[in-house]
LOZASE-664269 format. One record per residue: residue in one letter; x, y, z of N, C-alpha, C in turn. Coordinates in steps of 0.1 Angstrom, whole numbers, padded with zeros to 4 digits, always signed. Layout:
% LOZASE-664269
AXYZXYZXYZ...
% end
This chain:
% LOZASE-664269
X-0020+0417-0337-0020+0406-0326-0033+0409-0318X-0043+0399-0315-0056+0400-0309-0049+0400-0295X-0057+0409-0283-0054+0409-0267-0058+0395-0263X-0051+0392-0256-0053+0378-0248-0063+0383-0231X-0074+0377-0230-0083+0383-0224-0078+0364-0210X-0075+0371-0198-0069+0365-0186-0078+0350-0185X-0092+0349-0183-0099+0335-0180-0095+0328-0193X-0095+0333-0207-0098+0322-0216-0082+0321-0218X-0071+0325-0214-0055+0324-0215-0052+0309-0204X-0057+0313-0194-0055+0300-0181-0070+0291-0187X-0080+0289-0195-0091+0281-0199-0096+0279-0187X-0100+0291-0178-0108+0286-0162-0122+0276-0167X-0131+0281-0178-0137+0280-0181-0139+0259-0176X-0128+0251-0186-0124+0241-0188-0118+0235-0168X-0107+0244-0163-0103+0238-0153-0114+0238-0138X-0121+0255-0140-0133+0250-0128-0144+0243-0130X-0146+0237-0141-0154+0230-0147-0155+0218-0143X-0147+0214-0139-0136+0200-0140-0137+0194-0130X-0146+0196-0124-0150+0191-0102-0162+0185-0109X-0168+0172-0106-0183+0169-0108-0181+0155-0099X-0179+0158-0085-0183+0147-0072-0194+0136-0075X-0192+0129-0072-0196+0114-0075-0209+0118-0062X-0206+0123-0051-0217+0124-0044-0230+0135-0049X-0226+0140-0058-0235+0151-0068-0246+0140-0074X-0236+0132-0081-0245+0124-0090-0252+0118-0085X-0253+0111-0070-0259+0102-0064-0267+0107-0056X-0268+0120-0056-0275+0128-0044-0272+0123-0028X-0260+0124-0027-0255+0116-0015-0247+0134-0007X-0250+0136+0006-0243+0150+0009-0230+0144+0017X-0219+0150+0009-0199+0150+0010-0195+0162+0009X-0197+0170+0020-0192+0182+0013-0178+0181+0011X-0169+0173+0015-0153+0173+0017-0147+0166+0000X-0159+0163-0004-0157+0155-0020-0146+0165-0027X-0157+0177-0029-0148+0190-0035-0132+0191-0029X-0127+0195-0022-0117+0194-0015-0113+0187-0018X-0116+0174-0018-0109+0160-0023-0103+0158-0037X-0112+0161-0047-0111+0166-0059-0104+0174-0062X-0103+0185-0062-0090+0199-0064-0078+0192-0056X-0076+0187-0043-0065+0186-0043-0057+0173-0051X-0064+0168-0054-0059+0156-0063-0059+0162-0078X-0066+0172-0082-0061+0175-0096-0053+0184-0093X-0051+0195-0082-0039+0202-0082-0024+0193-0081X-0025+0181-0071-0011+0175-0072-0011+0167-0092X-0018+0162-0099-0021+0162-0113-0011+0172-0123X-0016+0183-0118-0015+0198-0126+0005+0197-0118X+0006+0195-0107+0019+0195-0102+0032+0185-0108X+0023+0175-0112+0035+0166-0120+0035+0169-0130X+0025+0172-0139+0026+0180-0150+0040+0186-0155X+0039+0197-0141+0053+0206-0141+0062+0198-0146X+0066+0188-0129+0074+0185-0128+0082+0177-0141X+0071+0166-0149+0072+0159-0159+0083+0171-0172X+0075+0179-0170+0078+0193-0179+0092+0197-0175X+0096+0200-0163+0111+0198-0159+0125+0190-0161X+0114+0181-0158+0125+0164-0157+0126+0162-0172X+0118+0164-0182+0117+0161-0195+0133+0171-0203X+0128+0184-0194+0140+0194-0203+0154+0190-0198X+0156+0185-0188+0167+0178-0179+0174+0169-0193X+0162+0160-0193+0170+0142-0199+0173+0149-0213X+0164+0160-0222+0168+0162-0234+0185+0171-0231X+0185+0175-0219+0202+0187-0220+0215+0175-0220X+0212+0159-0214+0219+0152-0210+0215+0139-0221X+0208+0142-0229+0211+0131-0243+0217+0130-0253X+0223+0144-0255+0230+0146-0268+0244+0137-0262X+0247+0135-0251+0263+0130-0253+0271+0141-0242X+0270+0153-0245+0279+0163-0244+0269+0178-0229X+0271+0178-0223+0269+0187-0215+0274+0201-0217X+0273+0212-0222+0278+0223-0224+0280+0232-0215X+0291+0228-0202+0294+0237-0196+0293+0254-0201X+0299+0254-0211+0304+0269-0216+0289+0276-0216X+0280+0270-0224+0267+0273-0224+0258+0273-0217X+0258+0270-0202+0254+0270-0194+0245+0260-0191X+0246+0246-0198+0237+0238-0196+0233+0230-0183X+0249+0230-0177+0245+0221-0165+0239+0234-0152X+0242+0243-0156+0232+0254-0145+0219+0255-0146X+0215+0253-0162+0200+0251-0163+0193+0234-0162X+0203+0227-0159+0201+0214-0152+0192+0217-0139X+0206+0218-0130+0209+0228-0116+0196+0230-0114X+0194+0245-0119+0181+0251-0116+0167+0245-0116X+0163+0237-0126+0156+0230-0129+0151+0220-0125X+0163+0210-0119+0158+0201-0108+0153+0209-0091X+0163+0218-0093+0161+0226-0079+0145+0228-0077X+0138+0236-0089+0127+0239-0092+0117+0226-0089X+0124+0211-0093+0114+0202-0090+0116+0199-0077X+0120+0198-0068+0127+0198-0056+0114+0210-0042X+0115+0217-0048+0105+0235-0046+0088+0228-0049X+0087+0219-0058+0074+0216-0059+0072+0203-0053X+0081+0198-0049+0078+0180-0038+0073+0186-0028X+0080+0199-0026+0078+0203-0011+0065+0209-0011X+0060+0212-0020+0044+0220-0022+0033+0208-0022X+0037+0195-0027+0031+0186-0027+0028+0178-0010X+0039+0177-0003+0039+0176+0010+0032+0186+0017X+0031+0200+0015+0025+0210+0023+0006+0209+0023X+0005+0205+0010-0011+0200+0007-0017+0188+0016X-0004+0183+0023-0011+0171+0024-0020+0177+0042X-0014+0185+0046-0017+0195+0054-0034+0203+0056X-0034+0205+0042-0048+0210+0037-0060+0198+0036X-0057+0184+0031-0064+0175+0030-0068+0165+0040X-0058+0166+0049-0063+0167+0065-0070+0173+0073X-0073+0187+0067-0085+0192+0079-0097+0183+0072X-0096+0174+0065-0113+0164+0058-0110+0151+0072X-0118+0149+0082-0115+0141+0092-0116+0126+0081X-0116+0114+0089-0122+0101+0086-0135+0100+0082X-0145+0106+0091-0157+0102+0090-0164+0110+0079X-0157+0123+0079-0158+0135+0066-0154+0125+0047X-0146+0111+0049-0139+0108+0039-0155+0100+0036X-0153+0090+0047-0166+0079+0046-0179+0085+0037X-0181+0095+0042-0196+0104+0032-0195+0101+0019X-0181+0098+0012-0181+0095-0004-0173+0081-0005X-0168+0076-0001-0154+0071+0001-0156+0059-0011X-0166+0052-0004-0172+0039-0013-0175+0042-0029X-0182+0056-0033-0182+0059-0042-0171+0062-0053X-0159+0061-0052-0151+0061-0051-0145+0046-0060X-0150+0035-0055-0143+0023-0062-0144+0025-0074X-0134+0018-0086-0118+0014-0075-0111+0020-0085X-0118+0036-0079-0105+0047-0088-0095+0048-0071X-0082+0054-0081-0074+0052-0069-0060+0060-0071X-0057+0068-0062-0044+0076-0068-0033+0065-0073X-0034+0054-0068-0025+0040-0073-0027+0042-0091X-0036+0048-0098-0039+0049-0109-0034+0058-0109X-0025+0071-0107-0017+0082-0113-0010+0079-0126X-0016+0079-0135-0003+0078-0146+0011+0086-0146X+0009+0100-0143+0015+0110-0145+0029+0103-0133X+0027+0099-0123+0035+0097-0108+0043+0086-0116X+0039+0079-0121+0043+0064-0127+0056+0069-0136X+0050+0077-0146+0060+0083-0157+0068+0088-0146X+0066+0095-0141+0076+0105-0132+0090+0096-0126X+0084+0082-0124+0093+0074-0114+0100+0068-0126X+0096+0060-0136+0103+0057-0148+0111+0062-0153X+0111+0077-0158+0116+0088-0161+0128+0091-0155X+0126+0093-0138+0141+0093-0134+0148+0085-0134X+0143+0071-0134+0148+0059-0130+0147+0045-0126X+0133+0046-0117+0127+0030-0114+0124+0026-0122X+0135+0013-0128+0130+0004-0132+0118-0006-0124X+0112-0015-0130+0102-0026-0129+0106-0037-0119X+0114-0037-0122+0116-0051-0113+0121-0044-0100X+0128-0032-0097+0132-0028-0082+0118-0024-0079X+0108-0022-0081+0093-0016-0074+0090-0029-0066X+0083-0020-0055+0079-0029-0048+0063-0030-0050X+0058-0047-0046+0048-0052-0055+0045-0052-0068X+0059-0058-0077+0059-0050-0092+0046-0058-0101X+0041-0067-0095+0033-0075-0101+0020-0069-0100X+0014-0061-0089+0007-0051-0086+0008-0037-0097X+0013-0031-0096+0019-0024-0101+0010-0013-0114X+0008-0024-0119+0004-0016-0128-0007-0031-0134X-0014-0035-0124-0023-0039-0132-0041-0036-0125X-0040-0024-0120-0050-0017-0122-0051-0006-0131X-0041-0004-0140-0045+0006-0155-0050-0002-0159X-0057+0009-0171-0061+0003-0184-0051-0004-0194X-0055-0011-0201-0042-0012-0206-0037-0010-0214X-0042+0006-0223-0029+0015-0231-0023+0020-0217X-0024+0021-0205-0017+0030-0200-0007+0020-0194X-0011+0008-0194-0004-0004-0187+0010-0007-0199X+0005-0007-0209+0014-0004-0223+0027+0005-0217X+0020+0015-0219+0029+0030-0217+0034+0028-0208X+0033+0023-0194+0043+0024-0184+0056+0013-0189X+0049+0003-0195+0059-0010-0198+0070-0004-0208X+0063+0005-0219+0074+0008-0229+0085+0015-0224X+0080+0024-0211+0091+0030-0208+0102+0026-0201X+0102+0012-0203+0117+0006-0197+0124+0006-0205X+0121+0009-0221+0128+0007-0229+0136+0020-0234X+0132+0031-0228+0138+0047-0228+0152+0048-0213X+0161+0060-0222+0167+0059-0218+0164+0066-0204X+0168+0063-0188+0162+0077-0181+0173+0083-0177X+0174+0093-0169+0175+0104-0165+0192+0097-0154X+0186+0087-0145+0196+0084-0138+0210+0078-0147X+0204+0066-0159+0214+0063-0169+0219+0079-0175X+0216+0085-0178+0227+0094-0187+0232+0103-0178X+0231+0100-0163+0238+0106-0155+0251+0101-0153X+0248+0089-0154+0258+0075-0152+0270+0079-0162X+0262+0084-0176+0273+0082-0183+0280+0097-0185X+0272+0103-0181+0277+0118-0180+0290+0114-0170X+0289+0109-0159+0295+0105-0150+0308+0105-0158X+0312+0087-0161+0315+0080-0168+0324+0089-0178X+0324+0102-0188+0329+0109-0196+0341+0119-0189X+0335+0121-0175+0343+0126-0169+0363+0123-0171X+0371+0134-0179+0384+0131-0184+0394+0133-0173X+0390+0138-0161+0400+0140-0150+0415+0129-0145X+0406+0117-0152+0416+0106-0144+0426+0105-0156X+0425+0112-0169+0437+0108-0179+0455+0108-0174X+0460+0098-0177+0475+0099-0175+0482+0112-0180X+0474+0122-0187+0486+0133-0185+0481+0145-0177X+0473+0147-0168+0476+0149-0150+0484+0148-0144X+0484+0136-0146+0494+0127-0137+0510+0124-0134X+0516+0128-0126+0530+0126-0128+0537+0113-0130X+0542+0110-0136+0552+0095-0140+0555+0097-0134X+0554+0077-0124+0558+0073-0110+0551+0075-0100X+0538+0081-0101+0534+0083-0087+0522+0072-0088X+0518+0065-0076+0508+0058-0076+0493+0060-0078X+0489+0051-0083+0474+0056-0093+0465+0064-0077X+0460+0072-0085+0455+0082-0073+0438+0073-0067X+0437+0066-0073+0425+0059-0066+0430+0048-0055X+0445+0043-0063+0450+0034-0049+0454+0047-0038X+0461+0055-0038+0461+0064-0028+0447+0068-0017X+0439+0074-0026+0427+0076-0019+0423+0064-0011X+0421+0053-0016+0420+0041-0010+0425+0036+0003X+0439+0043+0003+0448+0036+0015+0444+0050+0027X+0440+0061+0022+0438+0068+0029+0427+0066+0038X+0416+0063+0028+0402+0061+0034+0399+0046+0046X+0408+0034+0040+0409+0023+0049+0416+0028+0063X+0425+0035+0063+0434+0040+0072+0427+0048+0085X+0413+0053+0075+0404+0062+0086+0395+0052+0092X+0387+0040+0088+0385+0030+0091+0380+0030+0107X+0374+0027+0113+0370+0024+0128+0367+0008+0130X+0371+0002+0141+0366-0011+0143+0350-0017+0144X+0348-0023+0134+0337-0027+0126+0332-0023+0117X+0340-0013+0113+0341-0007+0090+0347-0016+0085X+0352-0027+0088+0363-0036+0079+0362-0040+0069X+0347-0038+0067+0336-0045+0056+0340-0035+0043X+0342-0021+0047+0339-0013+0042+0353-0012+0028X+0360-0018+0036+0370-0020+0020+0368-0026+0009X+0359-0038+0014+0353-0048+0004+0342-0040-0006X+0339-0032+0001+0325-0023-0005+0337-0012-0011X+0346-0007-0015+0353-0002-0018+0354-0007-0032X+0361-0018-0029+0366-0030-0042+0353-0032-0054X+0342-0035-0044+0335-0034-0054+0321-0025-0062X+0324-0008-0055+0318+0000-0060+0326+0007-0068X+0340+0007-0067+0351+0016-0080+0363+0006-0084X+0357-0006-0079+0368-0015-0088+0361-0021-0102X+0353-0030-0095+0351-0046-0101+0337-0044-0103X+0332-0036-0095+0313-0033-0098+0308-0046-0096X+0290-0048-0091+0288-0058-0092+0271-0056-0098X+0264-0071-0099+0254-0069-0108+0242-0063-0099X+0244-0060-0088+0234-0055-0081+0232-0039-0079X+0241-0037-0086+0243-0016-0086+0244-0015-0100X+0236+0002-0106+0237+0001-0121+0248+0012-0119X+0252+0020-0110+0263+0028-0113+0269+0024-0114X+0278+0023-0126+0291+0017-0128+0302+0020-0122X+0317+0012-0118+0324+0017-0112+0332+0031-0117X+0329+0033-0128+0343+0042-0137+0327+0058-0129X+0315+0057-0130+0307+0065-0130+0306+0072-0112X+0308+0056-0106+0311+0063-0090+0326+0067-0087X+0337+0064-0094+0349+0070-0093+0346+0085-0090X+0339+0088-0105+0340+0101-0113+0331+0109-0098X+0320+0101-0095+0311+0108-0089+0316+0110-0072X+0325+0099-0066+0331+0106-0052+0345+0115-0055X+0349+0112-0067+0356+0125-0068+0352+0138-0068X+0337+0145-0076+0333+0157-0071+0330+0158-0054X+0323+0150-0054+0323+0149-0039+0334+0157-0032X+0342+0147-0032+0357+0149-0021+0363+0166-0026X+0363+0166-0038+0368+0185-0041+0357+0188-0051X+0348+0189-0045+0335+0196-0045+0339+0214-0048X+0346+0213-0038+0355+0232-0038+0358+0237-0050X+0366+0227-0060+0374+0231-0072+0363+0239-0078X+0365+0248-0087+0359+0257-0095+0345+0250-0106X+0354+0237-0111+0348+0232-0124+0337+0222-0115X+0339+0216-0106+0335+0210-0098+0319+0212-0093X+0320+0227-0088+0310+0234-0079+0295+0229-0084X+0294+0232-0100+0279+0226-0105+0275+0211-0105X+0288+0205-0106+0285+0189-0104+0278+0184-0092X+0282+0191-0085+0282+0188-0073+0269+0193-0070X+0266+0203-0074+0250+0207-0071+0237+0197-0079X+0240+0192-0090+0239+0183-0100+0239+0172-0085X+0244+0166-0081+0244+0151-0076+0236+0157-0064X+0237+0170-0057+0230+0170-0047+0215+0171-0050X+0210+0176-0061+0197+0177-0067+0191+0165-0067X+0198+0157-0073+0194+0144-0076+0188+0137-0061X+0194+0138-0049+0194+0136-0035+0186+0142-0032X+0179+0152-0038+0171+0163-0029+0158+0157-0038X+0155+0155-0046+0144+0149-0057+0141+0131-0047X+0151+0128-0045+0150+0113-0037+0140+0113-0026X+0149+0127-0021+0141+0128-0002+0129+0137-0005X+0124+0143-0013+0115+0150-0013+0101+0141-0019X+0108+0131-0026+0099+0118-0031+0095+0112-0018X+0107+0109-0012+0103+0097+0000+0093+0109+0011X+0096+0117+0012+0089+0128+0023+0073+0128+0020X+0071+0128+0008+0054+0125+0004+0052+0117+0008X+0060+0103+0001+0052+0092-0001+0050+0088+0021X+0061+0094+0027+0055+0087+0038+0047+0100+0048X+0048+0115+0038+0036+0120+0045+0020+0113+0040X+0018+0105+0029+0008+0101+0026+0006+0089+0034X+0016+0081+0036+0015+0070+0044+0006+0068+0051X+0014+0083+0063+0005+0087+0074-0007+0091+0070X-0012+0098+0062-0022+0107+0059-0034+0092+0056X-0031+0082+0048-0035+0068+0045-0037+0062+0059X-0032+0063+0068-0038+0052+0080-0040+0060+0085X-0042+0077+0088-0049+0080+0094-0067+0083+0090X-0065+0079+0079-0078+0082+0071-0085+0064+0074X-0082+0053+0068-0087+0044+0067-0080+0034+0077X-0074+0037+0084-0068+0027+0090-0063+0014+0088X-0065+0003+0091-0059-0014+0080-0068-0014+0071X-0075-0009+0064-0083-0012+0058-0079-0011+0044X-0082-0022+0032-0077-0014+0022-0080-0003+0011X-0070-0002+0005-0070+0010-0007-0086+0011-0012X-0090+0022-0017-0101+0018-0031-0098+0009-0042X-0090+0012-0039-0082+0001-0059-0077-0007-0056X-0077-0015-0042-0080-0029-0041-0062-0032-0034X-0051-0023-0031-0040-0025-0020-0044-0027-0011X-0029-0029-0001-0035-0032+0011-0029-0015+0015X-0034-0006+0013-0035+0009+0020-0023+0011+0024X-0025+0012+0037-0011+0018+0042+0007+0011+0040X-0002-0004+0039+0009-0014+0037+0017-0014+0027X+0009-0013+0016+0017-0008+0000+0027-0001+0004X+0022+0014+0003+0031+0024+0006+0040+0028+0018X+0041+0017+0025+0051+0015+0034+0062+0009+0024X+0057-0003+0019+0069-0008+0012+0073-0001+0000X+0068+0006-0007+0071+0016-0016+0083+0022-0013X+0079+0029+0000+0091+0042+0005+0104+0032+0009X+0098+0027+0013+0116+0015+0014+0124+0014+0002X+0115+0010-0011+0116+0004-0022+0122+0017-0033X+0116+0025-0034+0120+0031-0045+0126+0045-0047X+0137+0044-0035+0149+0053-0039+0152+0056-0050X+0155+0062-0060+0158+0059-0075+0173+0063-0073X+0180+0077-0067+0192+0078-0067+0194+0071-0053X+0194+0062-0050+0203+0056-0035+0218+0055-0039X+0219+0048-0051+0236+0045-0056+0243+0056-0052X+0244+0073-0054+0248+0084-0052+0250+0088-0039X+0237+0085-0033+0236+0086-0018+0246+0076-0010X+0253+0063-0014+0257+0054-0009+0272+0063-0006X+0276+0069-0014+0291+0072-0021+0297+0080-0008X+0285+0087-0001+0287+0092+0012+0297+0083+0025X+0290+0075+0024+0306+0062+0032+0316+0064+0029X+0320+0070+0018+0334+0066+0011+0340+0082+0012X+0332+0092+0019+0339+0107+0021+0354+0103+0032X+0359+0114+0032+0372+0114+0035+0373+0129+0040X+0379+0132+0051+0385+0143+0062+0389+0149+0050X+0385+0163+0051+0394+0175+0038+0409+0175+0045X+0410+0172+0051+0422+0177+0056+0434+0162+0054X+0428+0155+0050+0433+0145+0046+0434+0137+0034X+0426+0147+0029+0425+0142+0007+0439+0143+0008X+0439+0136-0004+0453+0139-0013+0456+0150-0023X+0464+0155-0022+0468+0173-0030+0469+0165-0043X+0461+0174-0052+0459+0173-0066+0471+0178-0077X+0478+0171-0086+0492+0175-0094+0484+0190-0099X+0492+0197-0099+0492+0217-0102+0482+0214-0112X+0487+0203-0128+0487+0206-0142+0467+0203-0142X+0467+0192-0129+0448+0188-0123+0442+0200-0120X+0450+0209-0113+0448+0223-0107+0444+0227-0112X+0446+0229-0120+0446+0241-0131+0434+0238-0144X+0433+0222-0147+0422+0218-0153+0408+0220-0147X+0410+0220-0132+0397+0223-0125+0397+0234-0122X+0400+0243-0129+0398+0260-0124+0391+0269-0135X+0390+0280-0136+0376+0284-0140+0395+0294-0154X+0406+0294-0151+0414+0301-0160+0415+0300-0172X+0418+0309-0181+0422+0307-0197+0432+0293-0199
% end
C-alpha cells in the first residue's frame, strides 16, 4: 500500500488553485474579491456535505421499511442533526463576509455580471431534494431561468424524484399503532377522543380550529401534501413523544424542523447581509436583491406541514391513557 502524502490526499494543489478574481484579470485593485471568493466556494464545498447527508437520509427511507432494529432511524437522527450543525456554520460566515464593507464590494461588484449565487446549483438540488416543489417557490417563473440549460433540465427533472419530505409522509403513513387489536371493543375510536379533548381545550377565537382539525386528520385537503392518515401518525409521536419506541421519531420530526429554521435563518441572515451590501438595488443576475429573498423566506418552508401539527398539542396531563396491550407495543420489552 503506497503512503498517502497529506496536500495531494485533500488535492490543495487543485482547491487553492481555484481563486482567479475577475479583478486580477482586469487589472482592477479588490482586495475583498479573494474573500469573496473562498467564502462562496466554502459555502459550495458546504452543500456538498450537506447534499452528501440528505442523499444517505432518502436512500435509508426508500426501501419501504425503516430498520429500527438496525439502527437506521438513529443514523437518520444523526445525520440530519449533522446537517442542522452545518446551516449553522453557514449562517456564522455570513459574519466573516461582512467585515468586506459596501464600498469594499463596489471595487469588483460590476465585474461580476450576471454570475450570481441565484445560480447555486448545489442550493437548488438541496431544496428539491427535501422537498420544494416548483410551483410553491416563490418567483417560480424566475427561478431557474438564469441556468444554463442542462442545469435548468436538472432542476426540472427533479420533480420527478421522489424527496425526502414524501417518504417521510409515507414512513408516517405505515405507522401500525392505530390497528383494532390495541384497541378494546367498545371504546370510542381514539382520534374521536383526542378530538373532544383538544376542542374542549379550545379558547374563545380557536373555533376555527376544529375545522382545521377535520381537515388535517380527517378529510385532508388539496392544499397540504401530508396526508391525513401521515399527520394522525405524526401528532401522535408528538403527544407521547415519552413512549420508548417513540423517542427517535420524534427526534426524526424535530430534525426535519431544525433543517427548516436553519434554512430560513440563512436565507434571512443573507437577506440582511443583501441590503446591507447593495441596498434597492438589484441582484447581479438581474433579481430584484433584497426583494427576492424576502419572498423566498416566506415561501419556502419545506416542512411547515409538521410544524403546523403544533396547534393540535394537548396538556400531558390531559392525553388520553393508552390500552396496556398499546403499552407495551411502544416499549423497548421482549
Amino acid at each position: 500500500m503506497s503512503s498517502v502524502y497529506y496536500p495531494d490526499y485533500l488535492q490543495l494543489d487543485k482547491i487553492l488553485g481555484a481563486q482567479a478574481p475577475e479583478s486580477d484579470k482586469h487589472g482592477v485593485e479588490a482586495h475583498d474579491e479573494m474573500l469573496f471568493i473562498i467564502i462562496h466556494q466554502a459555502y459550495e464545498l458546504w452543500f456538498k456535505q450537506i447534499l452528501h447527508e440528505v442523499g444517505s437520509v432518502i436512500a435509508i427511507f426508500q426501501d419501504g421499511h425503516v430498520d429500527d432494529n438496525g439502527g437506521e432511524l438513529n443514523i437518520a437522527v444523526h445525520r440530519l442533526g449533522r446537517v442542522q450543525r452545518i446551516l449553522e456554520v453557514l449562517v456564522k460566515q455570513i459574519d466573516i463576509l461582512e467585515t468586506m464593507t459596501p464600498l469594499d464590494f463596489l471595487d469588483f461588484r460590476d465585474l461580476l455580471r450576471p454570475a450570481s449565487g441565484f445560480q447555486s446549483m448545489q442550493f437548488k438540488v438541496l431544496e428539491a431534494k427535501l422537498g420544494l416543489k416548483m410551483d410553491a417557490r416563490f418567483g417560480k417563473q424566475y427561478y431557474t431561468s438564469q441556468l444554463k440549460p442542462e442545469h435548468k433540465a436538472m432542476i426540472e427533472s427533479l420533480e420527478n424524484e421522489t424527496s425526502l419530505f414524501e417518504l417521510v409522509s409515507a414512513w408516517l403513513e405505515r405507522m401500525p399503532f392505530f390497528d383494532a387489536r390495541f384497541w378494546p371493543a367498545g371504546e370510542p375510536p381514539f382520534f374521536d377522543k383526542l378530538k373532544a379533548v383538544y376542542t374542549d381545550s379550545l379558547v374563545k377565537g380557536e373555533e376555527q380550529n376544529a375545522q382545521l382539525w377535520e381537515k388535517l386528520f380527517v378529510t385532508g385537503s388539496d392544499d397540504r401534501r401530508l396526508t391525513p392518515a401521515a399527520s394522525r401518525a405524526a401528532i401522535f409521536i408528538m403527544l407521547y413523544r415519552d413512549e420508548p419506541i417513540f423517542q427517535q421519531a420524534f427526534r426524526l420530526l424535530n430534525a426535519l424542523l431544525d433543517i427548516d429554521e436553519g434554512m430560513a435563518l440563512w436565507r434571512s441572515r443573507h437577506i440582511n447581509m443583501v441590503h446591507r451590501m447593495i441596498g434597492l438595488r438589484m441582484g447581479t443576475g438581474g433579481s430584484t436583491g433584497s426583494g427576492y429573498l424576502k419572498g423566498a423566506l416566506d415561501s419556502h418552508y419545506i416542512f411547515k406541514e409538521i410544524a403546523d401539527l403544533s396547534s393540535f398539542l394537548i396538556d400531558r396531563r390531559r392525553l388520553p391513557q393508552l390500552p396496556q396491550e398499546l403499552r407495551k407495543a411502544l416499549g423497548f420489552g421482549a
